[in-house]
mmCIF file as Biopython writes it, N, C-alpha, C and O atoms, coordinates in Angstrom:
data_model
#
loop_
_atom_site.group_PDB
_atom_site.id
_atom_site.type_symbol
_atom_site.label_atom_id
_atom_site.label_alt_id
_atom_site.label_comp_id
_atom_site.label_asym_id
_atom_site.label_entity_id
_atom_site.label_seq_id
_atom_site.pdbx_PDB_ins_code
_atom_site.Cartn_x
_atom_site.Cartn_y
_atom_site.Cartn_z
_atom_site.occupancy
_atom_site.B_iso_or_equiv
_atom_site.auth_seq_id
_atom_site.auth_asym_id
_atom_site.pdbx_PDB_model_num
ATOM 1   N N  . UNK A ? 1  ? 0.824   -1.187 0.000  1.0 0.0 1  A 1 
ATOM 2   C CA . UNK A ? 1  ? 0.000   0.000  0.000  1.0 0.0 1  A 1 
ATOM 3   C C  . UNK A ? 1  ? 0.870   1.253  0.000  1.0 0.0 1  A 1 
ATOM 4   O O  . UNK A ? 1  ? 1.863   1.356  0.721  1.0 0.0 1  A 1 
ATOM 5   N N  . UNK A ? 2  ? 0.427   2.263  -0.896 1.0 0.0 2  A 1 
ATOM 6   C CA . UNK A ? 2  ? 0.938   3.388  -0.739 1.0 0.0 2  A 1 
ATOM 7   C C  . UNK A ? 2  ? 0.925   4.299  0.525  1.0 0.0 2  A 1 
ATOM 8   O O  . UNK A ? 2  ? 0.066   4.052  1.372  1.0 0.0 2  A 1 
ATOM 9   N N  . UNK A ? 3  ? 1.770   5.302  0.731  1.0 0.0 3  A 1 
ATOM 10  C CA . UNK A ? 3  ? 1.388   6.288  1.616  1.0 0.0 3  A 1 
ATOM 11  C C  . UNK A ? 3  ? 0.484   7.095  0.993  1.0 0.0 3  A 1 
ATOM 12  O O  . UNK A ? 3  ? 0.658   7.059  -0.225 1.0 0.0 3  A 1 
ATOM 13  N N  . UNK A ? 4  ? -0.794  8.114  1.470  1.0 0.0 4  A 1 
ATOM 14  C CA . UNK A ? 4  ? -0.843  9.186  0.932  1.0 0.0 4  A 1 
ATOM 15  C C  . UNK A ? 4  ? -0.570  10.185 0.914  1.0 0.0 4  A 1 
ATOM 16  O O  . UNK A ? 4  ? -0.705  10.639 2.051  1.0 0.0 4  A 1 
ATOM 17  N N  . UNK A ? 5  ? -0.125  11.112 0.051  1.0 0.0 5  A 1 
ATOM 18  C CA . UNK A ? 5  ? 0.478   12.484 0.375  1.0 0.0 5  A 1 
ATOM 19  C C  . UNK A ? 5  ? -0.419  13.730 0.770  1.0 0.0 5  A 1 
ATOM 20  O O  . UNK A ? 5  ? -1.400  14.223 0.213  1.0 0.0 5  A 1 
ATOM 21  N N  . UNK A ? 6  ? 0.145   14.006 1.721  1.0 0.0 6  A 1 
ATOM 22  C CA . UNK A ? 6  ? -0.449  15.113 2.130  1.0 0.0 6  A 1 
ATOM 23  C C  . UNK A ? 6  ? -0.325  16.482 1.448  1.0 0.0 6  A 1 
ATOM 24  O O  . UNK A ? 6  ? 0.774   17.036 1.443  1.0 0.0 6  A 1 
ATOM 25  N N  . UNK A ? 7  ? -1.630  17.188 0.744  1.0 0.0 7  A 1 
ATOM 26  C CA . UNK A ? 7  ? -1.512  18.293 -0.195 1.0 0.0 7  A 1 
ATOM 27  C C  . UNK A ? 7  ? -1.229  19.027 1.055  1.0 0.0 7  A 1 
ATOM 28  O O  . UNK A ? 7  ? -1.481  18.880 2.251  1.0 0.0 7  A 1 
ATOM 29  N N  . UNK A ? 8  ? -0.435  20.111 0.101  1.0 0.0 8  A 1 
ATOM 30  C CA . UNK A ? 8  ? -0.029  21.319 1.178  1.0 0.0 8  A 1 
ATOM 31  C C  . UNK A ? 8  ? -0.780  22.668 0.825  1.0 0.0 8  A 1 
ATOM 32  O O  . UNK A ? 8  ? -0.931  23.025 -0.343 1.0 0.0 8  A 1 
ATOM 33  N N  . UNK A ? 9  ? -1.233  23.383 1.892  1.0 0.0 9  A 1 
ATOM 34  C CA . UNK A ? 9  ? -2.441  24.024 2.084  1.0 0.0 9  A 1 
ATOM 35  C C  . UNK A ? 9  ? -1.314  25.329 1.752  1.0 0.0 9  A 1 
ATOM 36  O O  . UNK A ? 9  ? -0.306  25.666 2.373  1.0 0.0 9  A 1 
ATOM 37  N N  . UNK A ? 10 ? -2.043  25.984 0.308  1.0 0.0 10 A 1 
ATOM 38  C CA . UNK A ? 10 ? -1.382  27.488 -0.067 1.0 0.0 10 A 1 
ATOM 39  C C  . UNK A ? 10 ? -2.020  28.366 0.736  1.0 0.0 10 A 1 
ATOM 40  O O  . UNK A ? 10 ? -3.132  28.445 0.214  1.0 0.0 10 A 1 
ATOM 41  N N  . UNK A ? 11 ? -2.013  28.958 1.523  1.0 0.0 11 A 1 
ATOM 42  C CA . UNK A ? 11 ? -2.862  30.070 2.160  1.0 0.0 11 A 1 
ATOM 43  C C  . UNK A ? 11 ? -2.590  31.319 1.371  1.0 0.0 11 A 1 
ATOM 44  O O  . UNK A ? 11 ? -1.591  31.416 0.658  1.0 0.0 11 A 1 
ATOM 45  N N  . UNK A ? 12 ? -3.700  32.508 1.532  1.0 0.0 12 A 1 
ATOM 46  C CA . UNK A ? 12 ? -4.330  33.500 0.371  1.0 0.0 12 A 1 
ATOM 47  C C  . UNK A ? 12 ? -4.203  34.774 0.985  1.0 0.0 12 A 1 
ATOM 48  O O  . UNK A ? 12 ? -5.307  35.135 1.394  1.0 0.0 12 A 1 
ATOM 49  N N  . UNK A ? 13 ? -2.944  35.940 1.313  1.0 0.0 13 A 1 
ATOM 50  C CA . UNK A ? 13 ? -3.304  36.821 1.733  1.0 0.0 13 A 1 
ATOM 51  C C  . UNK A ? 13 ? -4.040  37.517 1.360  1.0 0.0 13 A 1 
ATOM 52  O O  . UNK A ? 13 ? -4.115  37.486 0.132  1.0 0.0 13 A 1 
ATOM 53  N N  . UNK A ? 14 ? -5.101  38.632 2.127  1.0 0.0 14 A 1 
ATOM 54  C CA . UNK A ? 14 ? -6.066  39.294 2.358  1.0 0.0 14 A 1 
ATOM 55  C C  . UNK A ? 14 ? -5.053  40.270 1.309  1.0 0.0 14 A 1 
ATOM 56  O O  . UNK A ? 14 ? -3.830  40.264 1.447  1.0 0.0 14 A 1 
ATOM 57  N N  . UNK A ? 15 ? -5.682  41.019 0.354  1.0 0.0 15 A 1 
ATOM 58  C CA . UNK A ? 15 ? -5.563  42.049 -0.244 1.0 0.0 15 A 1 
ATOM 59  C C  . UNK A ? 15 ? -6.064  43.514 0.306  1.0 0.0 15 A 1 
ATOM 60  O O  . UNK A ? 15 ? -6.589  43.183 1.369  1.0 0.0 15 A 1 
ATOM 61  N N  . UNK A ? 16 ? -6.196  44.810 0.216  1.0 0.0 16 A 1 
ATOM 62  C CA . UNK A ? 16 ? -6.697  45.723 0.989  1.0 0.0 16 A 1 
ATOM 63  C C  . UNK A ? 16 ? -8.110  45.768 -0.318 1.0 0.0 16 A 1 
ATOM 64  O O  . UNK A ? 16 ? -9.241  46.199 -0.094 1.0 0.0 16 A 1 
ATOM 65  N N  . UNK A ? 17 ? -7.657  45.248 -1.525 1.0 0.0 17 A 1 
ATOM 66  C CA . UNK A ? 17 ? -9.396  45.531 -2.018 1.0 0.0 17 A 1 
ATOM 67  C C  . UNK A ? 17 ? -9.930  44.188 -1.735 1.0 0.0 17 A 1 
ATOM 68  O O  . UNK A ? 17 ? -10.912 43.967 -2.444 1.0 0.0 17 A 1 
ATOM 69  N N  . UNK A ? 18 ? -9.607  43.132 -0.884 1.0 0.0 18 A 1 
ATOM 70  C CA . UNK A ? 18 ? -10.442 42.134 0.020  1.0 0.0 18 A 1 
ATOM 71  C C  . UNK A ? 18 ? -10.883 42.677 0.595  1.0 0.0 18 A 1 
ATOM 72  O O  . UNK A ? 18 ? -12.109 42.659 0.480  1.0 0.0 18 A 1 
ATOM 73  N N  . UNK A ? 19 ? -10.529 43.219 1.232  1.0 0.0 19 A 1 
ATOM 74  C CA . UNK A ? 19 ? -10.412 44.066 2.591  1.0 0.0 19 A 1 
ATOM 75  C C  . UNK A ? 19 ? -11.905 45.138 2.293  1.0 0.0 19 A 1 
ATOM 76  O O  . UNK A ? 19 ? -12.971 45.120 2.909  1.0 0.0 19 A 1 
ATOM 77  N N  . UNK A ? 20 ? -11.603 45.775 1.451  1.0 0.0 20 A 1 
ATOM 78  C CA . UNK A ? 20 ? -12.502 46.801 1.149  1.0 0.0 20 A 1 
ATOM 79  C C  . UNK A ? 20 ? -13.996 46.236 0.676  1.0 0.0 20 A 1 
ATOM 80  O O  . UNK A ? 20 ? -15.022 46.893 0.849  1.0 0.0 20 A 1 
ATOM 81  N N  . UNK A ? 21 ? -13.972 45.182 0.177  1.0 0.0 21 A 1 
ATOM 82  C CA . UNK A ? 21 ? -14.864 44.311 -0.887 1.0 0.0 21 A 1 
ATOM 83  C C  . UNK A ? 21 ? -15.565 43.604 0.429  1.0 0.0 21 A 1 
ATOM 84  O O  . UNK A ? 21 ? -16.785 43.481 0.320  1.0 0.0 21 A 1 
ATOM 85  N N  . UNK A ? 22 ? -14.988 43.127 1.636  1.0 0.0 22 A 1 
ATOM 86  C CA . UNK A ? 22 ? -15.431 42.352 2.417  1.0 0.0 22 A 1 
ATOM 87  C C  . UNK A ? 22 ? -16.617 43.531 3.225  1.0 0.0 22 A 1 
ATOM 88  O O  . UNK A ? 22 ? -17.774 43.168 3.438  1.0 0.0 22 A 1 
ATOM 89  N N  . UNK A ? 23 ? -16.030 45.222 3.688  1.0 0.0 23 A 1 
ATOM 90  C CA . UNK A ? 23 ? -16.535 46.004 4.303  1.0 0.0 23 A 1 
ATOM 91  C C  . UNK A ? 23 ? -17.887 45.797 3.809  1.0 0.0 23 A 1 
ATOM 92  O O  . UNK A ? 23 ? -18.926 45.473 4.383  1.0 0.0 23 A 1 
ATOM 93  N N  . UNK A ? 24 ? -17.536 46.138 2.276  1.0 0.0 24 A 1 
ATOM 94  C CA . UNK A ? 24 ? -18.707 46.697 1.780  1.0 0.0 24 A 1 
ATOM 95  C C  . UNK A ? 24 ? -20.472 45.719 1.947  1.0 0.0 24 A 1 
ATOM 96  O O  . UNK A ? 24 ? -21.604 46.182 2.085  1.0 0.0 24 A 1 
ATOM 97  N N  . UNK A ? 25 ? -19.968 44.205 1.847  1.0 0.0 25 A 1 
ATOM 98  C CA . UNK A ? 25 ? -20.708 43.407 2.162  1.0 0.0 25 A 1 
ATOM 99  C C  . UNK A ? 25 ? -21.189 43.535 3.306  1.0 0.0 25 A 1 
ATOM 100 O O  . UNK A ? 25 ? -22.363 43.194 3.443  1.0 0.0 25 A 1 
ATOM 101 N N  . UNK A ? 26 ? -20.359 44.126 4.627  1.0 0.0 26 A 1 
ATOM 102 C CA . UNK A ? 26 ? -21.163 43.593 5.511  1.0 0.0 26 A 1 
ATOM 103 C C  . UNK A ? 26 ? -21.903 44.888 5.769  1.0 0.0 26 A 1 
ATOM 104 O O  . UNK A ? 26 ? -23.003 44.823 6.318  1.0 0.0 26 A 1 
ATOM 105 N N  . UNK A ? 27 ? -21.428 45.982 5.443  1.0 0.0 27 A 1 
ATOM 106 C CA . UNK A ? 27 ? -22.918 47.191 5.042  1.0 0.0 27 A 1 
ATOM 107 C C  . UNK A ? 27 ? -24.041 46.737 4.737  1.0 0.0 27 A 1 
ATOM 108 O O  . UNK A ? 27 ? -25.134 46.933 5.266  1.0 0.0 27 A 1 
ATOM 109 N N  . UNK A ? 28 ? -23.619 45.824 3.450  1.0 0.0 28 A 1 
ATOM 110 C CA . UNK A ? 28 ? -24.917 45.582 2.875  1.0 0.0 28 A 1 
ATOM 111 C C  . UNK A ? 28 ? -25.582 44.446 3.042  1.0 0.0 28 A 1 
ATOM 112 O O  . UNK A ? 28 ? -26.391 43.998 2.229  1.0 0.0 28 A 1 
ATOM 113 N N  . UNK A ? 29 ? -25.273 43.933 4.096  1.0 0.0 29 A 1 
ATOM 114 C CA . UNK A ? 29 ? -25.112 42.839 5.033  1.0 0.0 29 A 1 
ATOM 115 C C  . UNK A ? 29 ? -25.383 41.278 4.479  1.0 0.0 29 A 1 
ATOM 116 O O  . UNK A ? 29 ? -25.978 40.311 4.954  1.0 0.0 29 A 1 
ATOM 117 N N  . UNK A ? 30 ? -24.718 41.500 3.353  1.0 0.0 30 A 1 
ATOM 118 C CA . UNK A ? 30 ? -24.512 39.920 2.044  1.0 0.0 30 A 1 
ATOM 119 C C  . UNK A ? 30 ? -24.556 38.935 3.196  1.0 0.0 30 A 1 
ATOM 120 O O  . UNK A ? 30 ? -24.025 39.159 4.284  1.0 0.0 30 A 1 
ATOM 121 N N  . UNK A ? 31 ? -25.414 37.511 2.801  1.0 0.0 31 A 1 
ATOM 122 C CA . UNK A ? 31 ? -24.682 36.336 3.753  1.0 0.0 31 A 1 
ATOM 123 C C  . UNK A ? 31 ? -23.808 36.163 2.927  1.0 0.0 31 A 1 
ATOM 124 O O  . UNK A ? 31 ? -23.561 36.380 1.741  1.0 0.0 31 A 1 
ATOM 125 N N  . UNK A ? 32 ? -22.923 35.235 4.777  1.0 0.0 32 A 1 
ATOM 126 C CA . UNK A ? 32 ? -21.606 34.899 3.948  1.0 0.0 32 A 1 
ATOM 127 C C  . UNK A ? 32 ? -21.381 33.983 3.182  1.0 0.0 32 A 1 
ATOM 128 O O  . UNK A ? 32 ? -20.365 34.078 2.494  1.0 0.0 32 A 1 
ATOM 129 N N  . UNK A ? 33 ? -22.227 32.817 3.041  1.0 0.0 33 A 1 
ATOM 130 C CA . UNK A ? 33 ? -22.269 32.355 1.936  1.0 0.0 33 A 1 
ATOM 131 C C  . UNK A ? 33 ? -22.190 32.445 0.042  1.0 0.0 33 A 1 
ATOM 132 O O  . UNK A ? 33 ? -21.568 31.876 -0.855 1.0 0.0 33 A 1 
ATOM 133 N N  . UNK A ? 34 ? -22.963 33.245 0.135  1.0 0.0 34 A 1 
ATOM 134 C CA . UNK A ? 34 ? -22.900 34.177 -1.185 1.0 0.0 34 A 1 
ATOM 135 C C  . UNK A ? 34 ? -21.203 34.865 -1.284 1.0 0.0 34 A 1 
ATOM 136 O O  . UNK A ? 34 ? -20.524 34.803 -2.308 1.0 0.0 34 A 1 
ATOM 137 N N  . UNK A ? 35 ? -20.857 35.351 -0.297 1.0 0.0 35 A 1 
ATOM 138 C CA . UNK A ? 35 ? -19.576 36.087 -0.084 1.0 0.0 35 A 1 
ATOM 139 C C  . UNK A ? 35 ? -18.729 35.303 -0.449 1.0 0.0 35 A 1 
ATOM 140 O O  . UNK A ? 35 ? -18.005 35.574 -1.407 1.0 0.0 35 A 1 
ATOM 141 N N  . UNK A ? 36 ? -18.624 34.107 0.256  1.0 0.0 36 A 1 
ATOM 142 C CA . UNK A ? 36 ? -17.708 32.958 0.365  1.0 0.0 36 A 1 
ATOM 143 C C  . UNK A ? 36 ? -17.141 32.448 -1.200 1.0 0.0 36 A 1 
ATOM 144 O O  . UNK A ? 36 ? -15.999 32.262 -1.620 1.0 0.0 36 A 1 
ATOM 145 N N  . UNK A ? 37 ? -18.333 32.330 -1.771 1.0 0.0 37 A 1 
ATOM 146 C CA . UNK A ? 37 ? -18.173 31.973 -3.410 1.0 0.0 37 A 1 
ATOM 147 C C  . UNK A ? 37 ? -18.018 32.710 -4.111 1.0 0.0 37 A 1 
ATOM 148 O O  . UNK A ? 37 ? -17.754 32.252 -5.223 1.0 0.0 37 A 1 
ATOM 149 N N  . UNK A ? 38 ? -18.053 34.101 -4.023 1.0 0.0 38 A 1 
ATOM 150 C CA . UNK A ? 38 ? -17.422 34.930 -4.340 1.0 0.0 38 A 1 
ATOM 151 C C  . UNK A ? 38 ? -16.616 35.560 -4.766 1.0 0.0 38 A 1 
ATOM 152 O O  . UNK A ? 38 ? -16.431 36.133 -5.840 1.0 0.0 38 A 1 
ATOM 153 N N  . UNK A ? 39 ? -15.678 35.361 -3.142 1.0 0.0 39 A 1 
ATOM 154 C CA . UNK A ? 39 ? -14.827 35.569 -3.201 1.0 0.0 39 A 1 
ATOM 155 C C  . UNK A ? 39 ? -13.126 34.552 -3.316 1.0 0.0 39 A 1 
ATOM 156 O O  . UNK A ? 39 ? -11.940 34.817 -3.510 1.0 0.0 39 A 1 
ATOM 157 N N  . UNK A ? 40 ? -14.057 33.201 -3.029 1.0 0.0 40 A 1 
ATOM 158 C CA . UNK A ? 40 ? -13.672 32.055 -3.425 1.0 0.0 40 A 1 
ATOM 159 C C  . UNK A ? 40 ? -12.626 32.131 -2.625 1.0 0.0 40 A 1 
ATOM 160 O O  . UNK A ? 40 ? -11.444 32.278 -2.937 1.0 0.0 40 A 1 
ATOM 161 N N  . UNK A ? 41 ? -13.461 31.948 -0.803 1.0 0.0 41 A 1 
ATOM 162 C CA . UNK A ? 41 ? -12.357 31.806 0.394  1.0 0.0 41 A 1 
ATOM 163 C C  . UNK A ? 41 ? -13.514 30.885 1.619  1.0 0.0 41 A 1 
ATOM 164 O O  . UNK A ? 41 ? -14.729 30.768 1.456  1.0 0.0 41 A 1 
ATOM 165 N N  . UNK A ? 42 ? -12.903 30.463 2.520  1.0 0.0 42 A 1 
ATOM 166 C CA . UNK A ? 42 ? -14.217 29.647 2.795  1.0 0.0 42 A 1 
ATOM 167 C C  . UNK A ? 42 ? -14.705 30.731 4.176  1.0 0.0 42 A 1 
ATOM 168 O O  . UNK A ? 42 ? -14.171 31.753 4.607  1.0 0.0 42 A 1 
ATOM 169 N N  . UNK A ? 43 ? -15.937 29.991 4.607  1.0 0.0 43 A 1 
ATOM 170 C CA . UNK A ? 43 ? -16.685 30.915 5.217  1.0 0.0 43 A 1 
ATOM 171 C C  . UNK A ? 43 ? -16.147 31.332 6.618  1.0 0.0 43 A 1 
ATOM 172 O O  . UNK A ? 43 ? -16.256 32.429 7.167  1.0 0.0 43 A 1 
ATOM 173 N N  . UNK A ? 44 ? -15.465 30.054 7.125  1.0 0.0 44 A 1 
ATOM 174 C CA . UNK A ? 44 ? -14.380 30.029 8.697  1.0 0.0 44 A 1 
ATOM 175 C C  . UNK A ? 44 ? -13.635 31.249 8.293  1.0 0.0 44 A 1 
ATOM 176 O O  . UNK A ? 44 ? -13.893 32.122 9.122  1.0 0.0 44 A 1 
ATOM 177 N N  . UNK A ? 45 ? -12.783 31.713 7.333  1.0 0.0 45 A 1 
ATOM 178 C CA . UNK A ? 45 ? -11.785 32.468 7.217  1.0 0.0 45 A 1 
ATOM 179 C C  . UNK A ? 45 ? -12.631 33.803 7.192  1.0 0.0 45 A 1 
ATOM 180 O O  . UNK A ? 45 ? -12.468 34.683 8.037  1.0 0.0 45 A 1 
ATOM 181 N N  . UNK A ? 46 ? -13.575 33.893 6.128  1.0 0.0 46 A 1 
ATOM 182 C CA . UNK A ? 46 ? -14.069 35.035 6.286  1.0 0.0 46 A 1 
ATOM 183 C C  . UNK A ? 46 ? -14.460 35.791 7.464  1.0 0.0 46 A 1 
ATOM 184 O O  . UNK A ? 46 ? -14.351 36.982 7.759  1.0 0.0 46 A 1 
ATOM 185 N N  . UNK A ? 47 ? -15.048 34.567 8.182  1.0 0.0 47 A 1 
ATOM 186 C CA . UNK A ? 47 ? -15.305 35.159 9.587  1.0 0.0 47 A 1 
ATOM 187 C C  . UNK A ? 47 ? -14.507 35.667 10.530 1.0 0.0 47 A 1 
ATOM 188 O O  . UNK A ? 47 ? -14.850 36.573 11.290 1.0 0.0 47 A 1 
ATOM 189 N N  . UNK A ? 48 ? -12.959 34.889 10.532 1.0 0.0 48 A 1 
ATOM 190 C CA . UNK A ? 48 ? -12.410 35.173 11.415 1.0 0.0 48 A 1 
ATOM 191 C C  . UNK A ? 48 ? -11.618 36.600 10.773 1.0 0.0 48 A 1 
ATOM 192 O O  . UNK A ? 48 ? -10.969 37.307 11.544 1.0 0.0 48 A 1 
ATOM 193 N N  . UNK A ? 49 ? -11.722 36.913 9.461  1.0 0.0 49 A 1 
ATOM 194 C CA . UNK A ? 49 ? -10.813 37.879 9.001  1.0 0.0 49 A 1 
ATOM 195 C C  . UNK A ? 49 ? -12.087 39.627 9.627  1.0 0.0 49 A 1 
ATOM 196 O O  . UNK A ? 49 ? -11.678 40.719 10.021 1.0 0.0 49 A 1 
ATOM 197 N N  . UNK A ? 50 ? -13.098 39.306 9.510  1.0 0.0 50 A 1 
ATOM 198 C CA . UNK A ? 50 ? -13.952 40.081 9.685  1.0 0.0 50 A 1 
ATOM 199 C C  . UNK A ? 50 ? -14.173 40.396 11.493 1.0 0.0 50 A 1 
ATOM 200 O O  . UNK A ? 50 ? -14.888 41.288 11.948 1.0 0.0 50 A 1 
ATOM 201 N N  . UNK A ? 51 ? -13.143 39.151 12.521 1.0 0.0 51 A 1 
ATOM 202 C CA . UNK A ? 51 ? -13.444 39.075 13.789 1.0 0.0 51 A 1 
ATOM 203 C C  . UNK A ? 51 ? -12.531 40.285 14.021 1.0 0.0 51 A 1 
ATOM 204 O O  . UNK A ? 51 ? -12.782 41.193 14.814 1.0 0.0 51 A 1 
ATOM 205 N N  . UNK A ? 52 ? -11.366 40.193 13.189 1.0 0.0 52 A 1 
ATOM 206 C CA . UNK A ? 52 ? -9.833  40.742 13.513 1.0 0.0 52 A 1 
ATOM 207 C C  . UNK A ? 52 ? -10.132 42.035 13.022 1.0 0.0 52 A 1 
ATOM 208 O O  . UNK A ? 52 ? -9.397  42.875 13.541 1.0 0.0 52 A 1 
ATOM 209 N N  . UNK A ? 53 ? -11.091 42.590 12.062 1.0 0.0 53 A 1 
ATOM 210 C CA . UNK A ? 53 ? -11.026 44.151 11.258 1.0 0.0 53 A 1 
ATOM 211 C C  . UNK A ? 53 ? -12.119 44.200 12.456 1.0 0.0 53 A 1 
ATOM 212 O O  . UNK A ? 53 ? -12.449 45.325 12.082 1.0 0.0 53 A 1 
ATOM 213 N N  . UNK A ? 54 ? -12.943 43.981 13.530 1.0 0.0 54 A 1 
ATOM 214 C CA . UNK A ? 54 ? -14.152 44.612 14.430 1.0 0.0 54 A 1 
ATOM 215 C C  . UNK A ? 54 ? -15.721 44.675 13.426 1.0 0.0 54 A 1 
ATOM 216 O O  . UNK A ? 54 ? -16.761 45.234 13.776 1.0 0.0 54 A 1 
ATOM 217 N N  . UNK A ? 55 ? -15.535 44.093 12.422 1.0 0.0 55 A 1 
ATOM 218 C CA . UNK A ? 55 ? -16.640 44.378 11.396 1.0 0.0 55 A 1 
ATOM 219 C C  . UNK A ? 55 ? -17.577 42.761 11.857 1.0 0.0 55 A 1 
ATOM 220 O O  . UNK A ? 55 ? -17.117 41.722 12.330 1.0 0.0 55 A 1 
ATOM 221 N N  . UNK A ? 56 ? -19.444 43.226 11.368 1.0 0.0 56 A 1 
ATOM 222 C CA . UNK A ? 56 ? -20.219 42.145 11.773 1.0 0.0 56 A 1 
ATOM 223 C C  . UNK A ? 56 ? -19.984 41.614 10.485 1.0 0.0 56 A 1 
ATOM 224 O O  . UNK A ? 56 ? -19.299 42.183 9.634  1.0 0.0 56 A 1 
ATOM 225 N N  . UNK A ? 57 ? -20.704 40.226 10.298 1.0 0.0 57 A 1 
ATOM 226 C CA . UNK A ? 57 ? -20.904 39.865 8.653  1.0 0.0 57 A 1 
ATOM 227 C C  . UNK A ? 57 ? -21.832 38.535 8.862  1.0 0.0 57 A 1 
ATOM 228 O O  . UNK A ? 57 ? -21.790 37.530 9.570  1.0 0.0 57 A 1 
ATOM 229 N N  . UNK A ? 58 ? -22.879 39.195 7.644  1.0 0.0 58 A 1 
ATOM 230 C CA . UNK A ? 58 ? -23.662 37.729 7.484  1.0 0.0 58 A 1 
ATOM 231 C C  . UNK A ? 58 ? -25.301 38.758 7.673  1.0 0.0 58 A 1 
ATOM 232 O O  . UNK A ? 58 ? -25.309 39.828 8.281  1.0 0.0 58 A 1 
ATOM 233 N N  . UNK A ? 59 ? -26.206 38.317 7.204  1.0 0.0 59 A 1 
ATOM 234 C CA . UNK A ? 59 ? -27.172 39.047 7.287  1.0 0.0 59 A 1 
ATOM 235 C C  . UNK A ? 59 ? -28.203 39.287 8.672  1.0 0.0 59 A 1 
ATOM 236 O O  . UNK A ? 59 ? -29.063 40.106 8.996  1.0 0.0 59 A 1 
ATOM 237 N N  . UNK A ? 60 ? -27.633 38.183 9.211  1.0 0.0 60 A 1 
ATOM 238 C CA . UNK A ? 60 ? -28.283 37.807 11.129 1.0 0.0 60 A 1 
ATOM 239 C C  . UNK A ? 60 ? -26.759 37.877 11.779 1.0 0.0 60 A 1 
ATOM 240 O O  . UNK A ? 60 ? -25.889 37.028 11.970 1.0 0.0 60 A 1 
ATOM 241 N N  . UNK A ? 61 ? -26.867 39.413 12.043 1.0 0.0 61 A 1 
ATOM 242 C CA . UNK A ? 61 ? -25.477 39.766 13.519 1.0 0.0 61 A 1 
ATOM 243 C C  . UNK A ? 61 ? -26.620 39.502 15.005 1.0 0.0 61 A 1 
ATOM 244 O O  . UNK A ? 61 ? -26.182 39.620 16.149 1.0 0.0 61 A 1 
#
């Protein structure tokens, strides 16, 4: 039997027009779902990137 290899996880820095693109959603209070695919990042990250800027997100704060 083979081993399997473990893919290695590229992580995606936040851009400042992420950054800006994410604000604007939660103004307009996008779920994050919709966001997520979007922006084609998953929804854990979004959240926690949105915990760290003080911003709500998702259409039920």
């Amino acid at each position: 039997m083979a081993k399997a290899t473990k893919k290695k996880l590229a992580r995606k820095p936040y851009t400042s027009a992420d950054i800006k693109a994410l604000k604007q959603h939660s103004k307009a209070r996008t779920p994050v779902s919709k966001i997520s695919k979007q922006m084609k990042r998953s929804v854990g990250s979004l959240r926690q990137k949105a915990l760290k800027l003080g911003i709500g997100l998702g259409h039920q704060r």
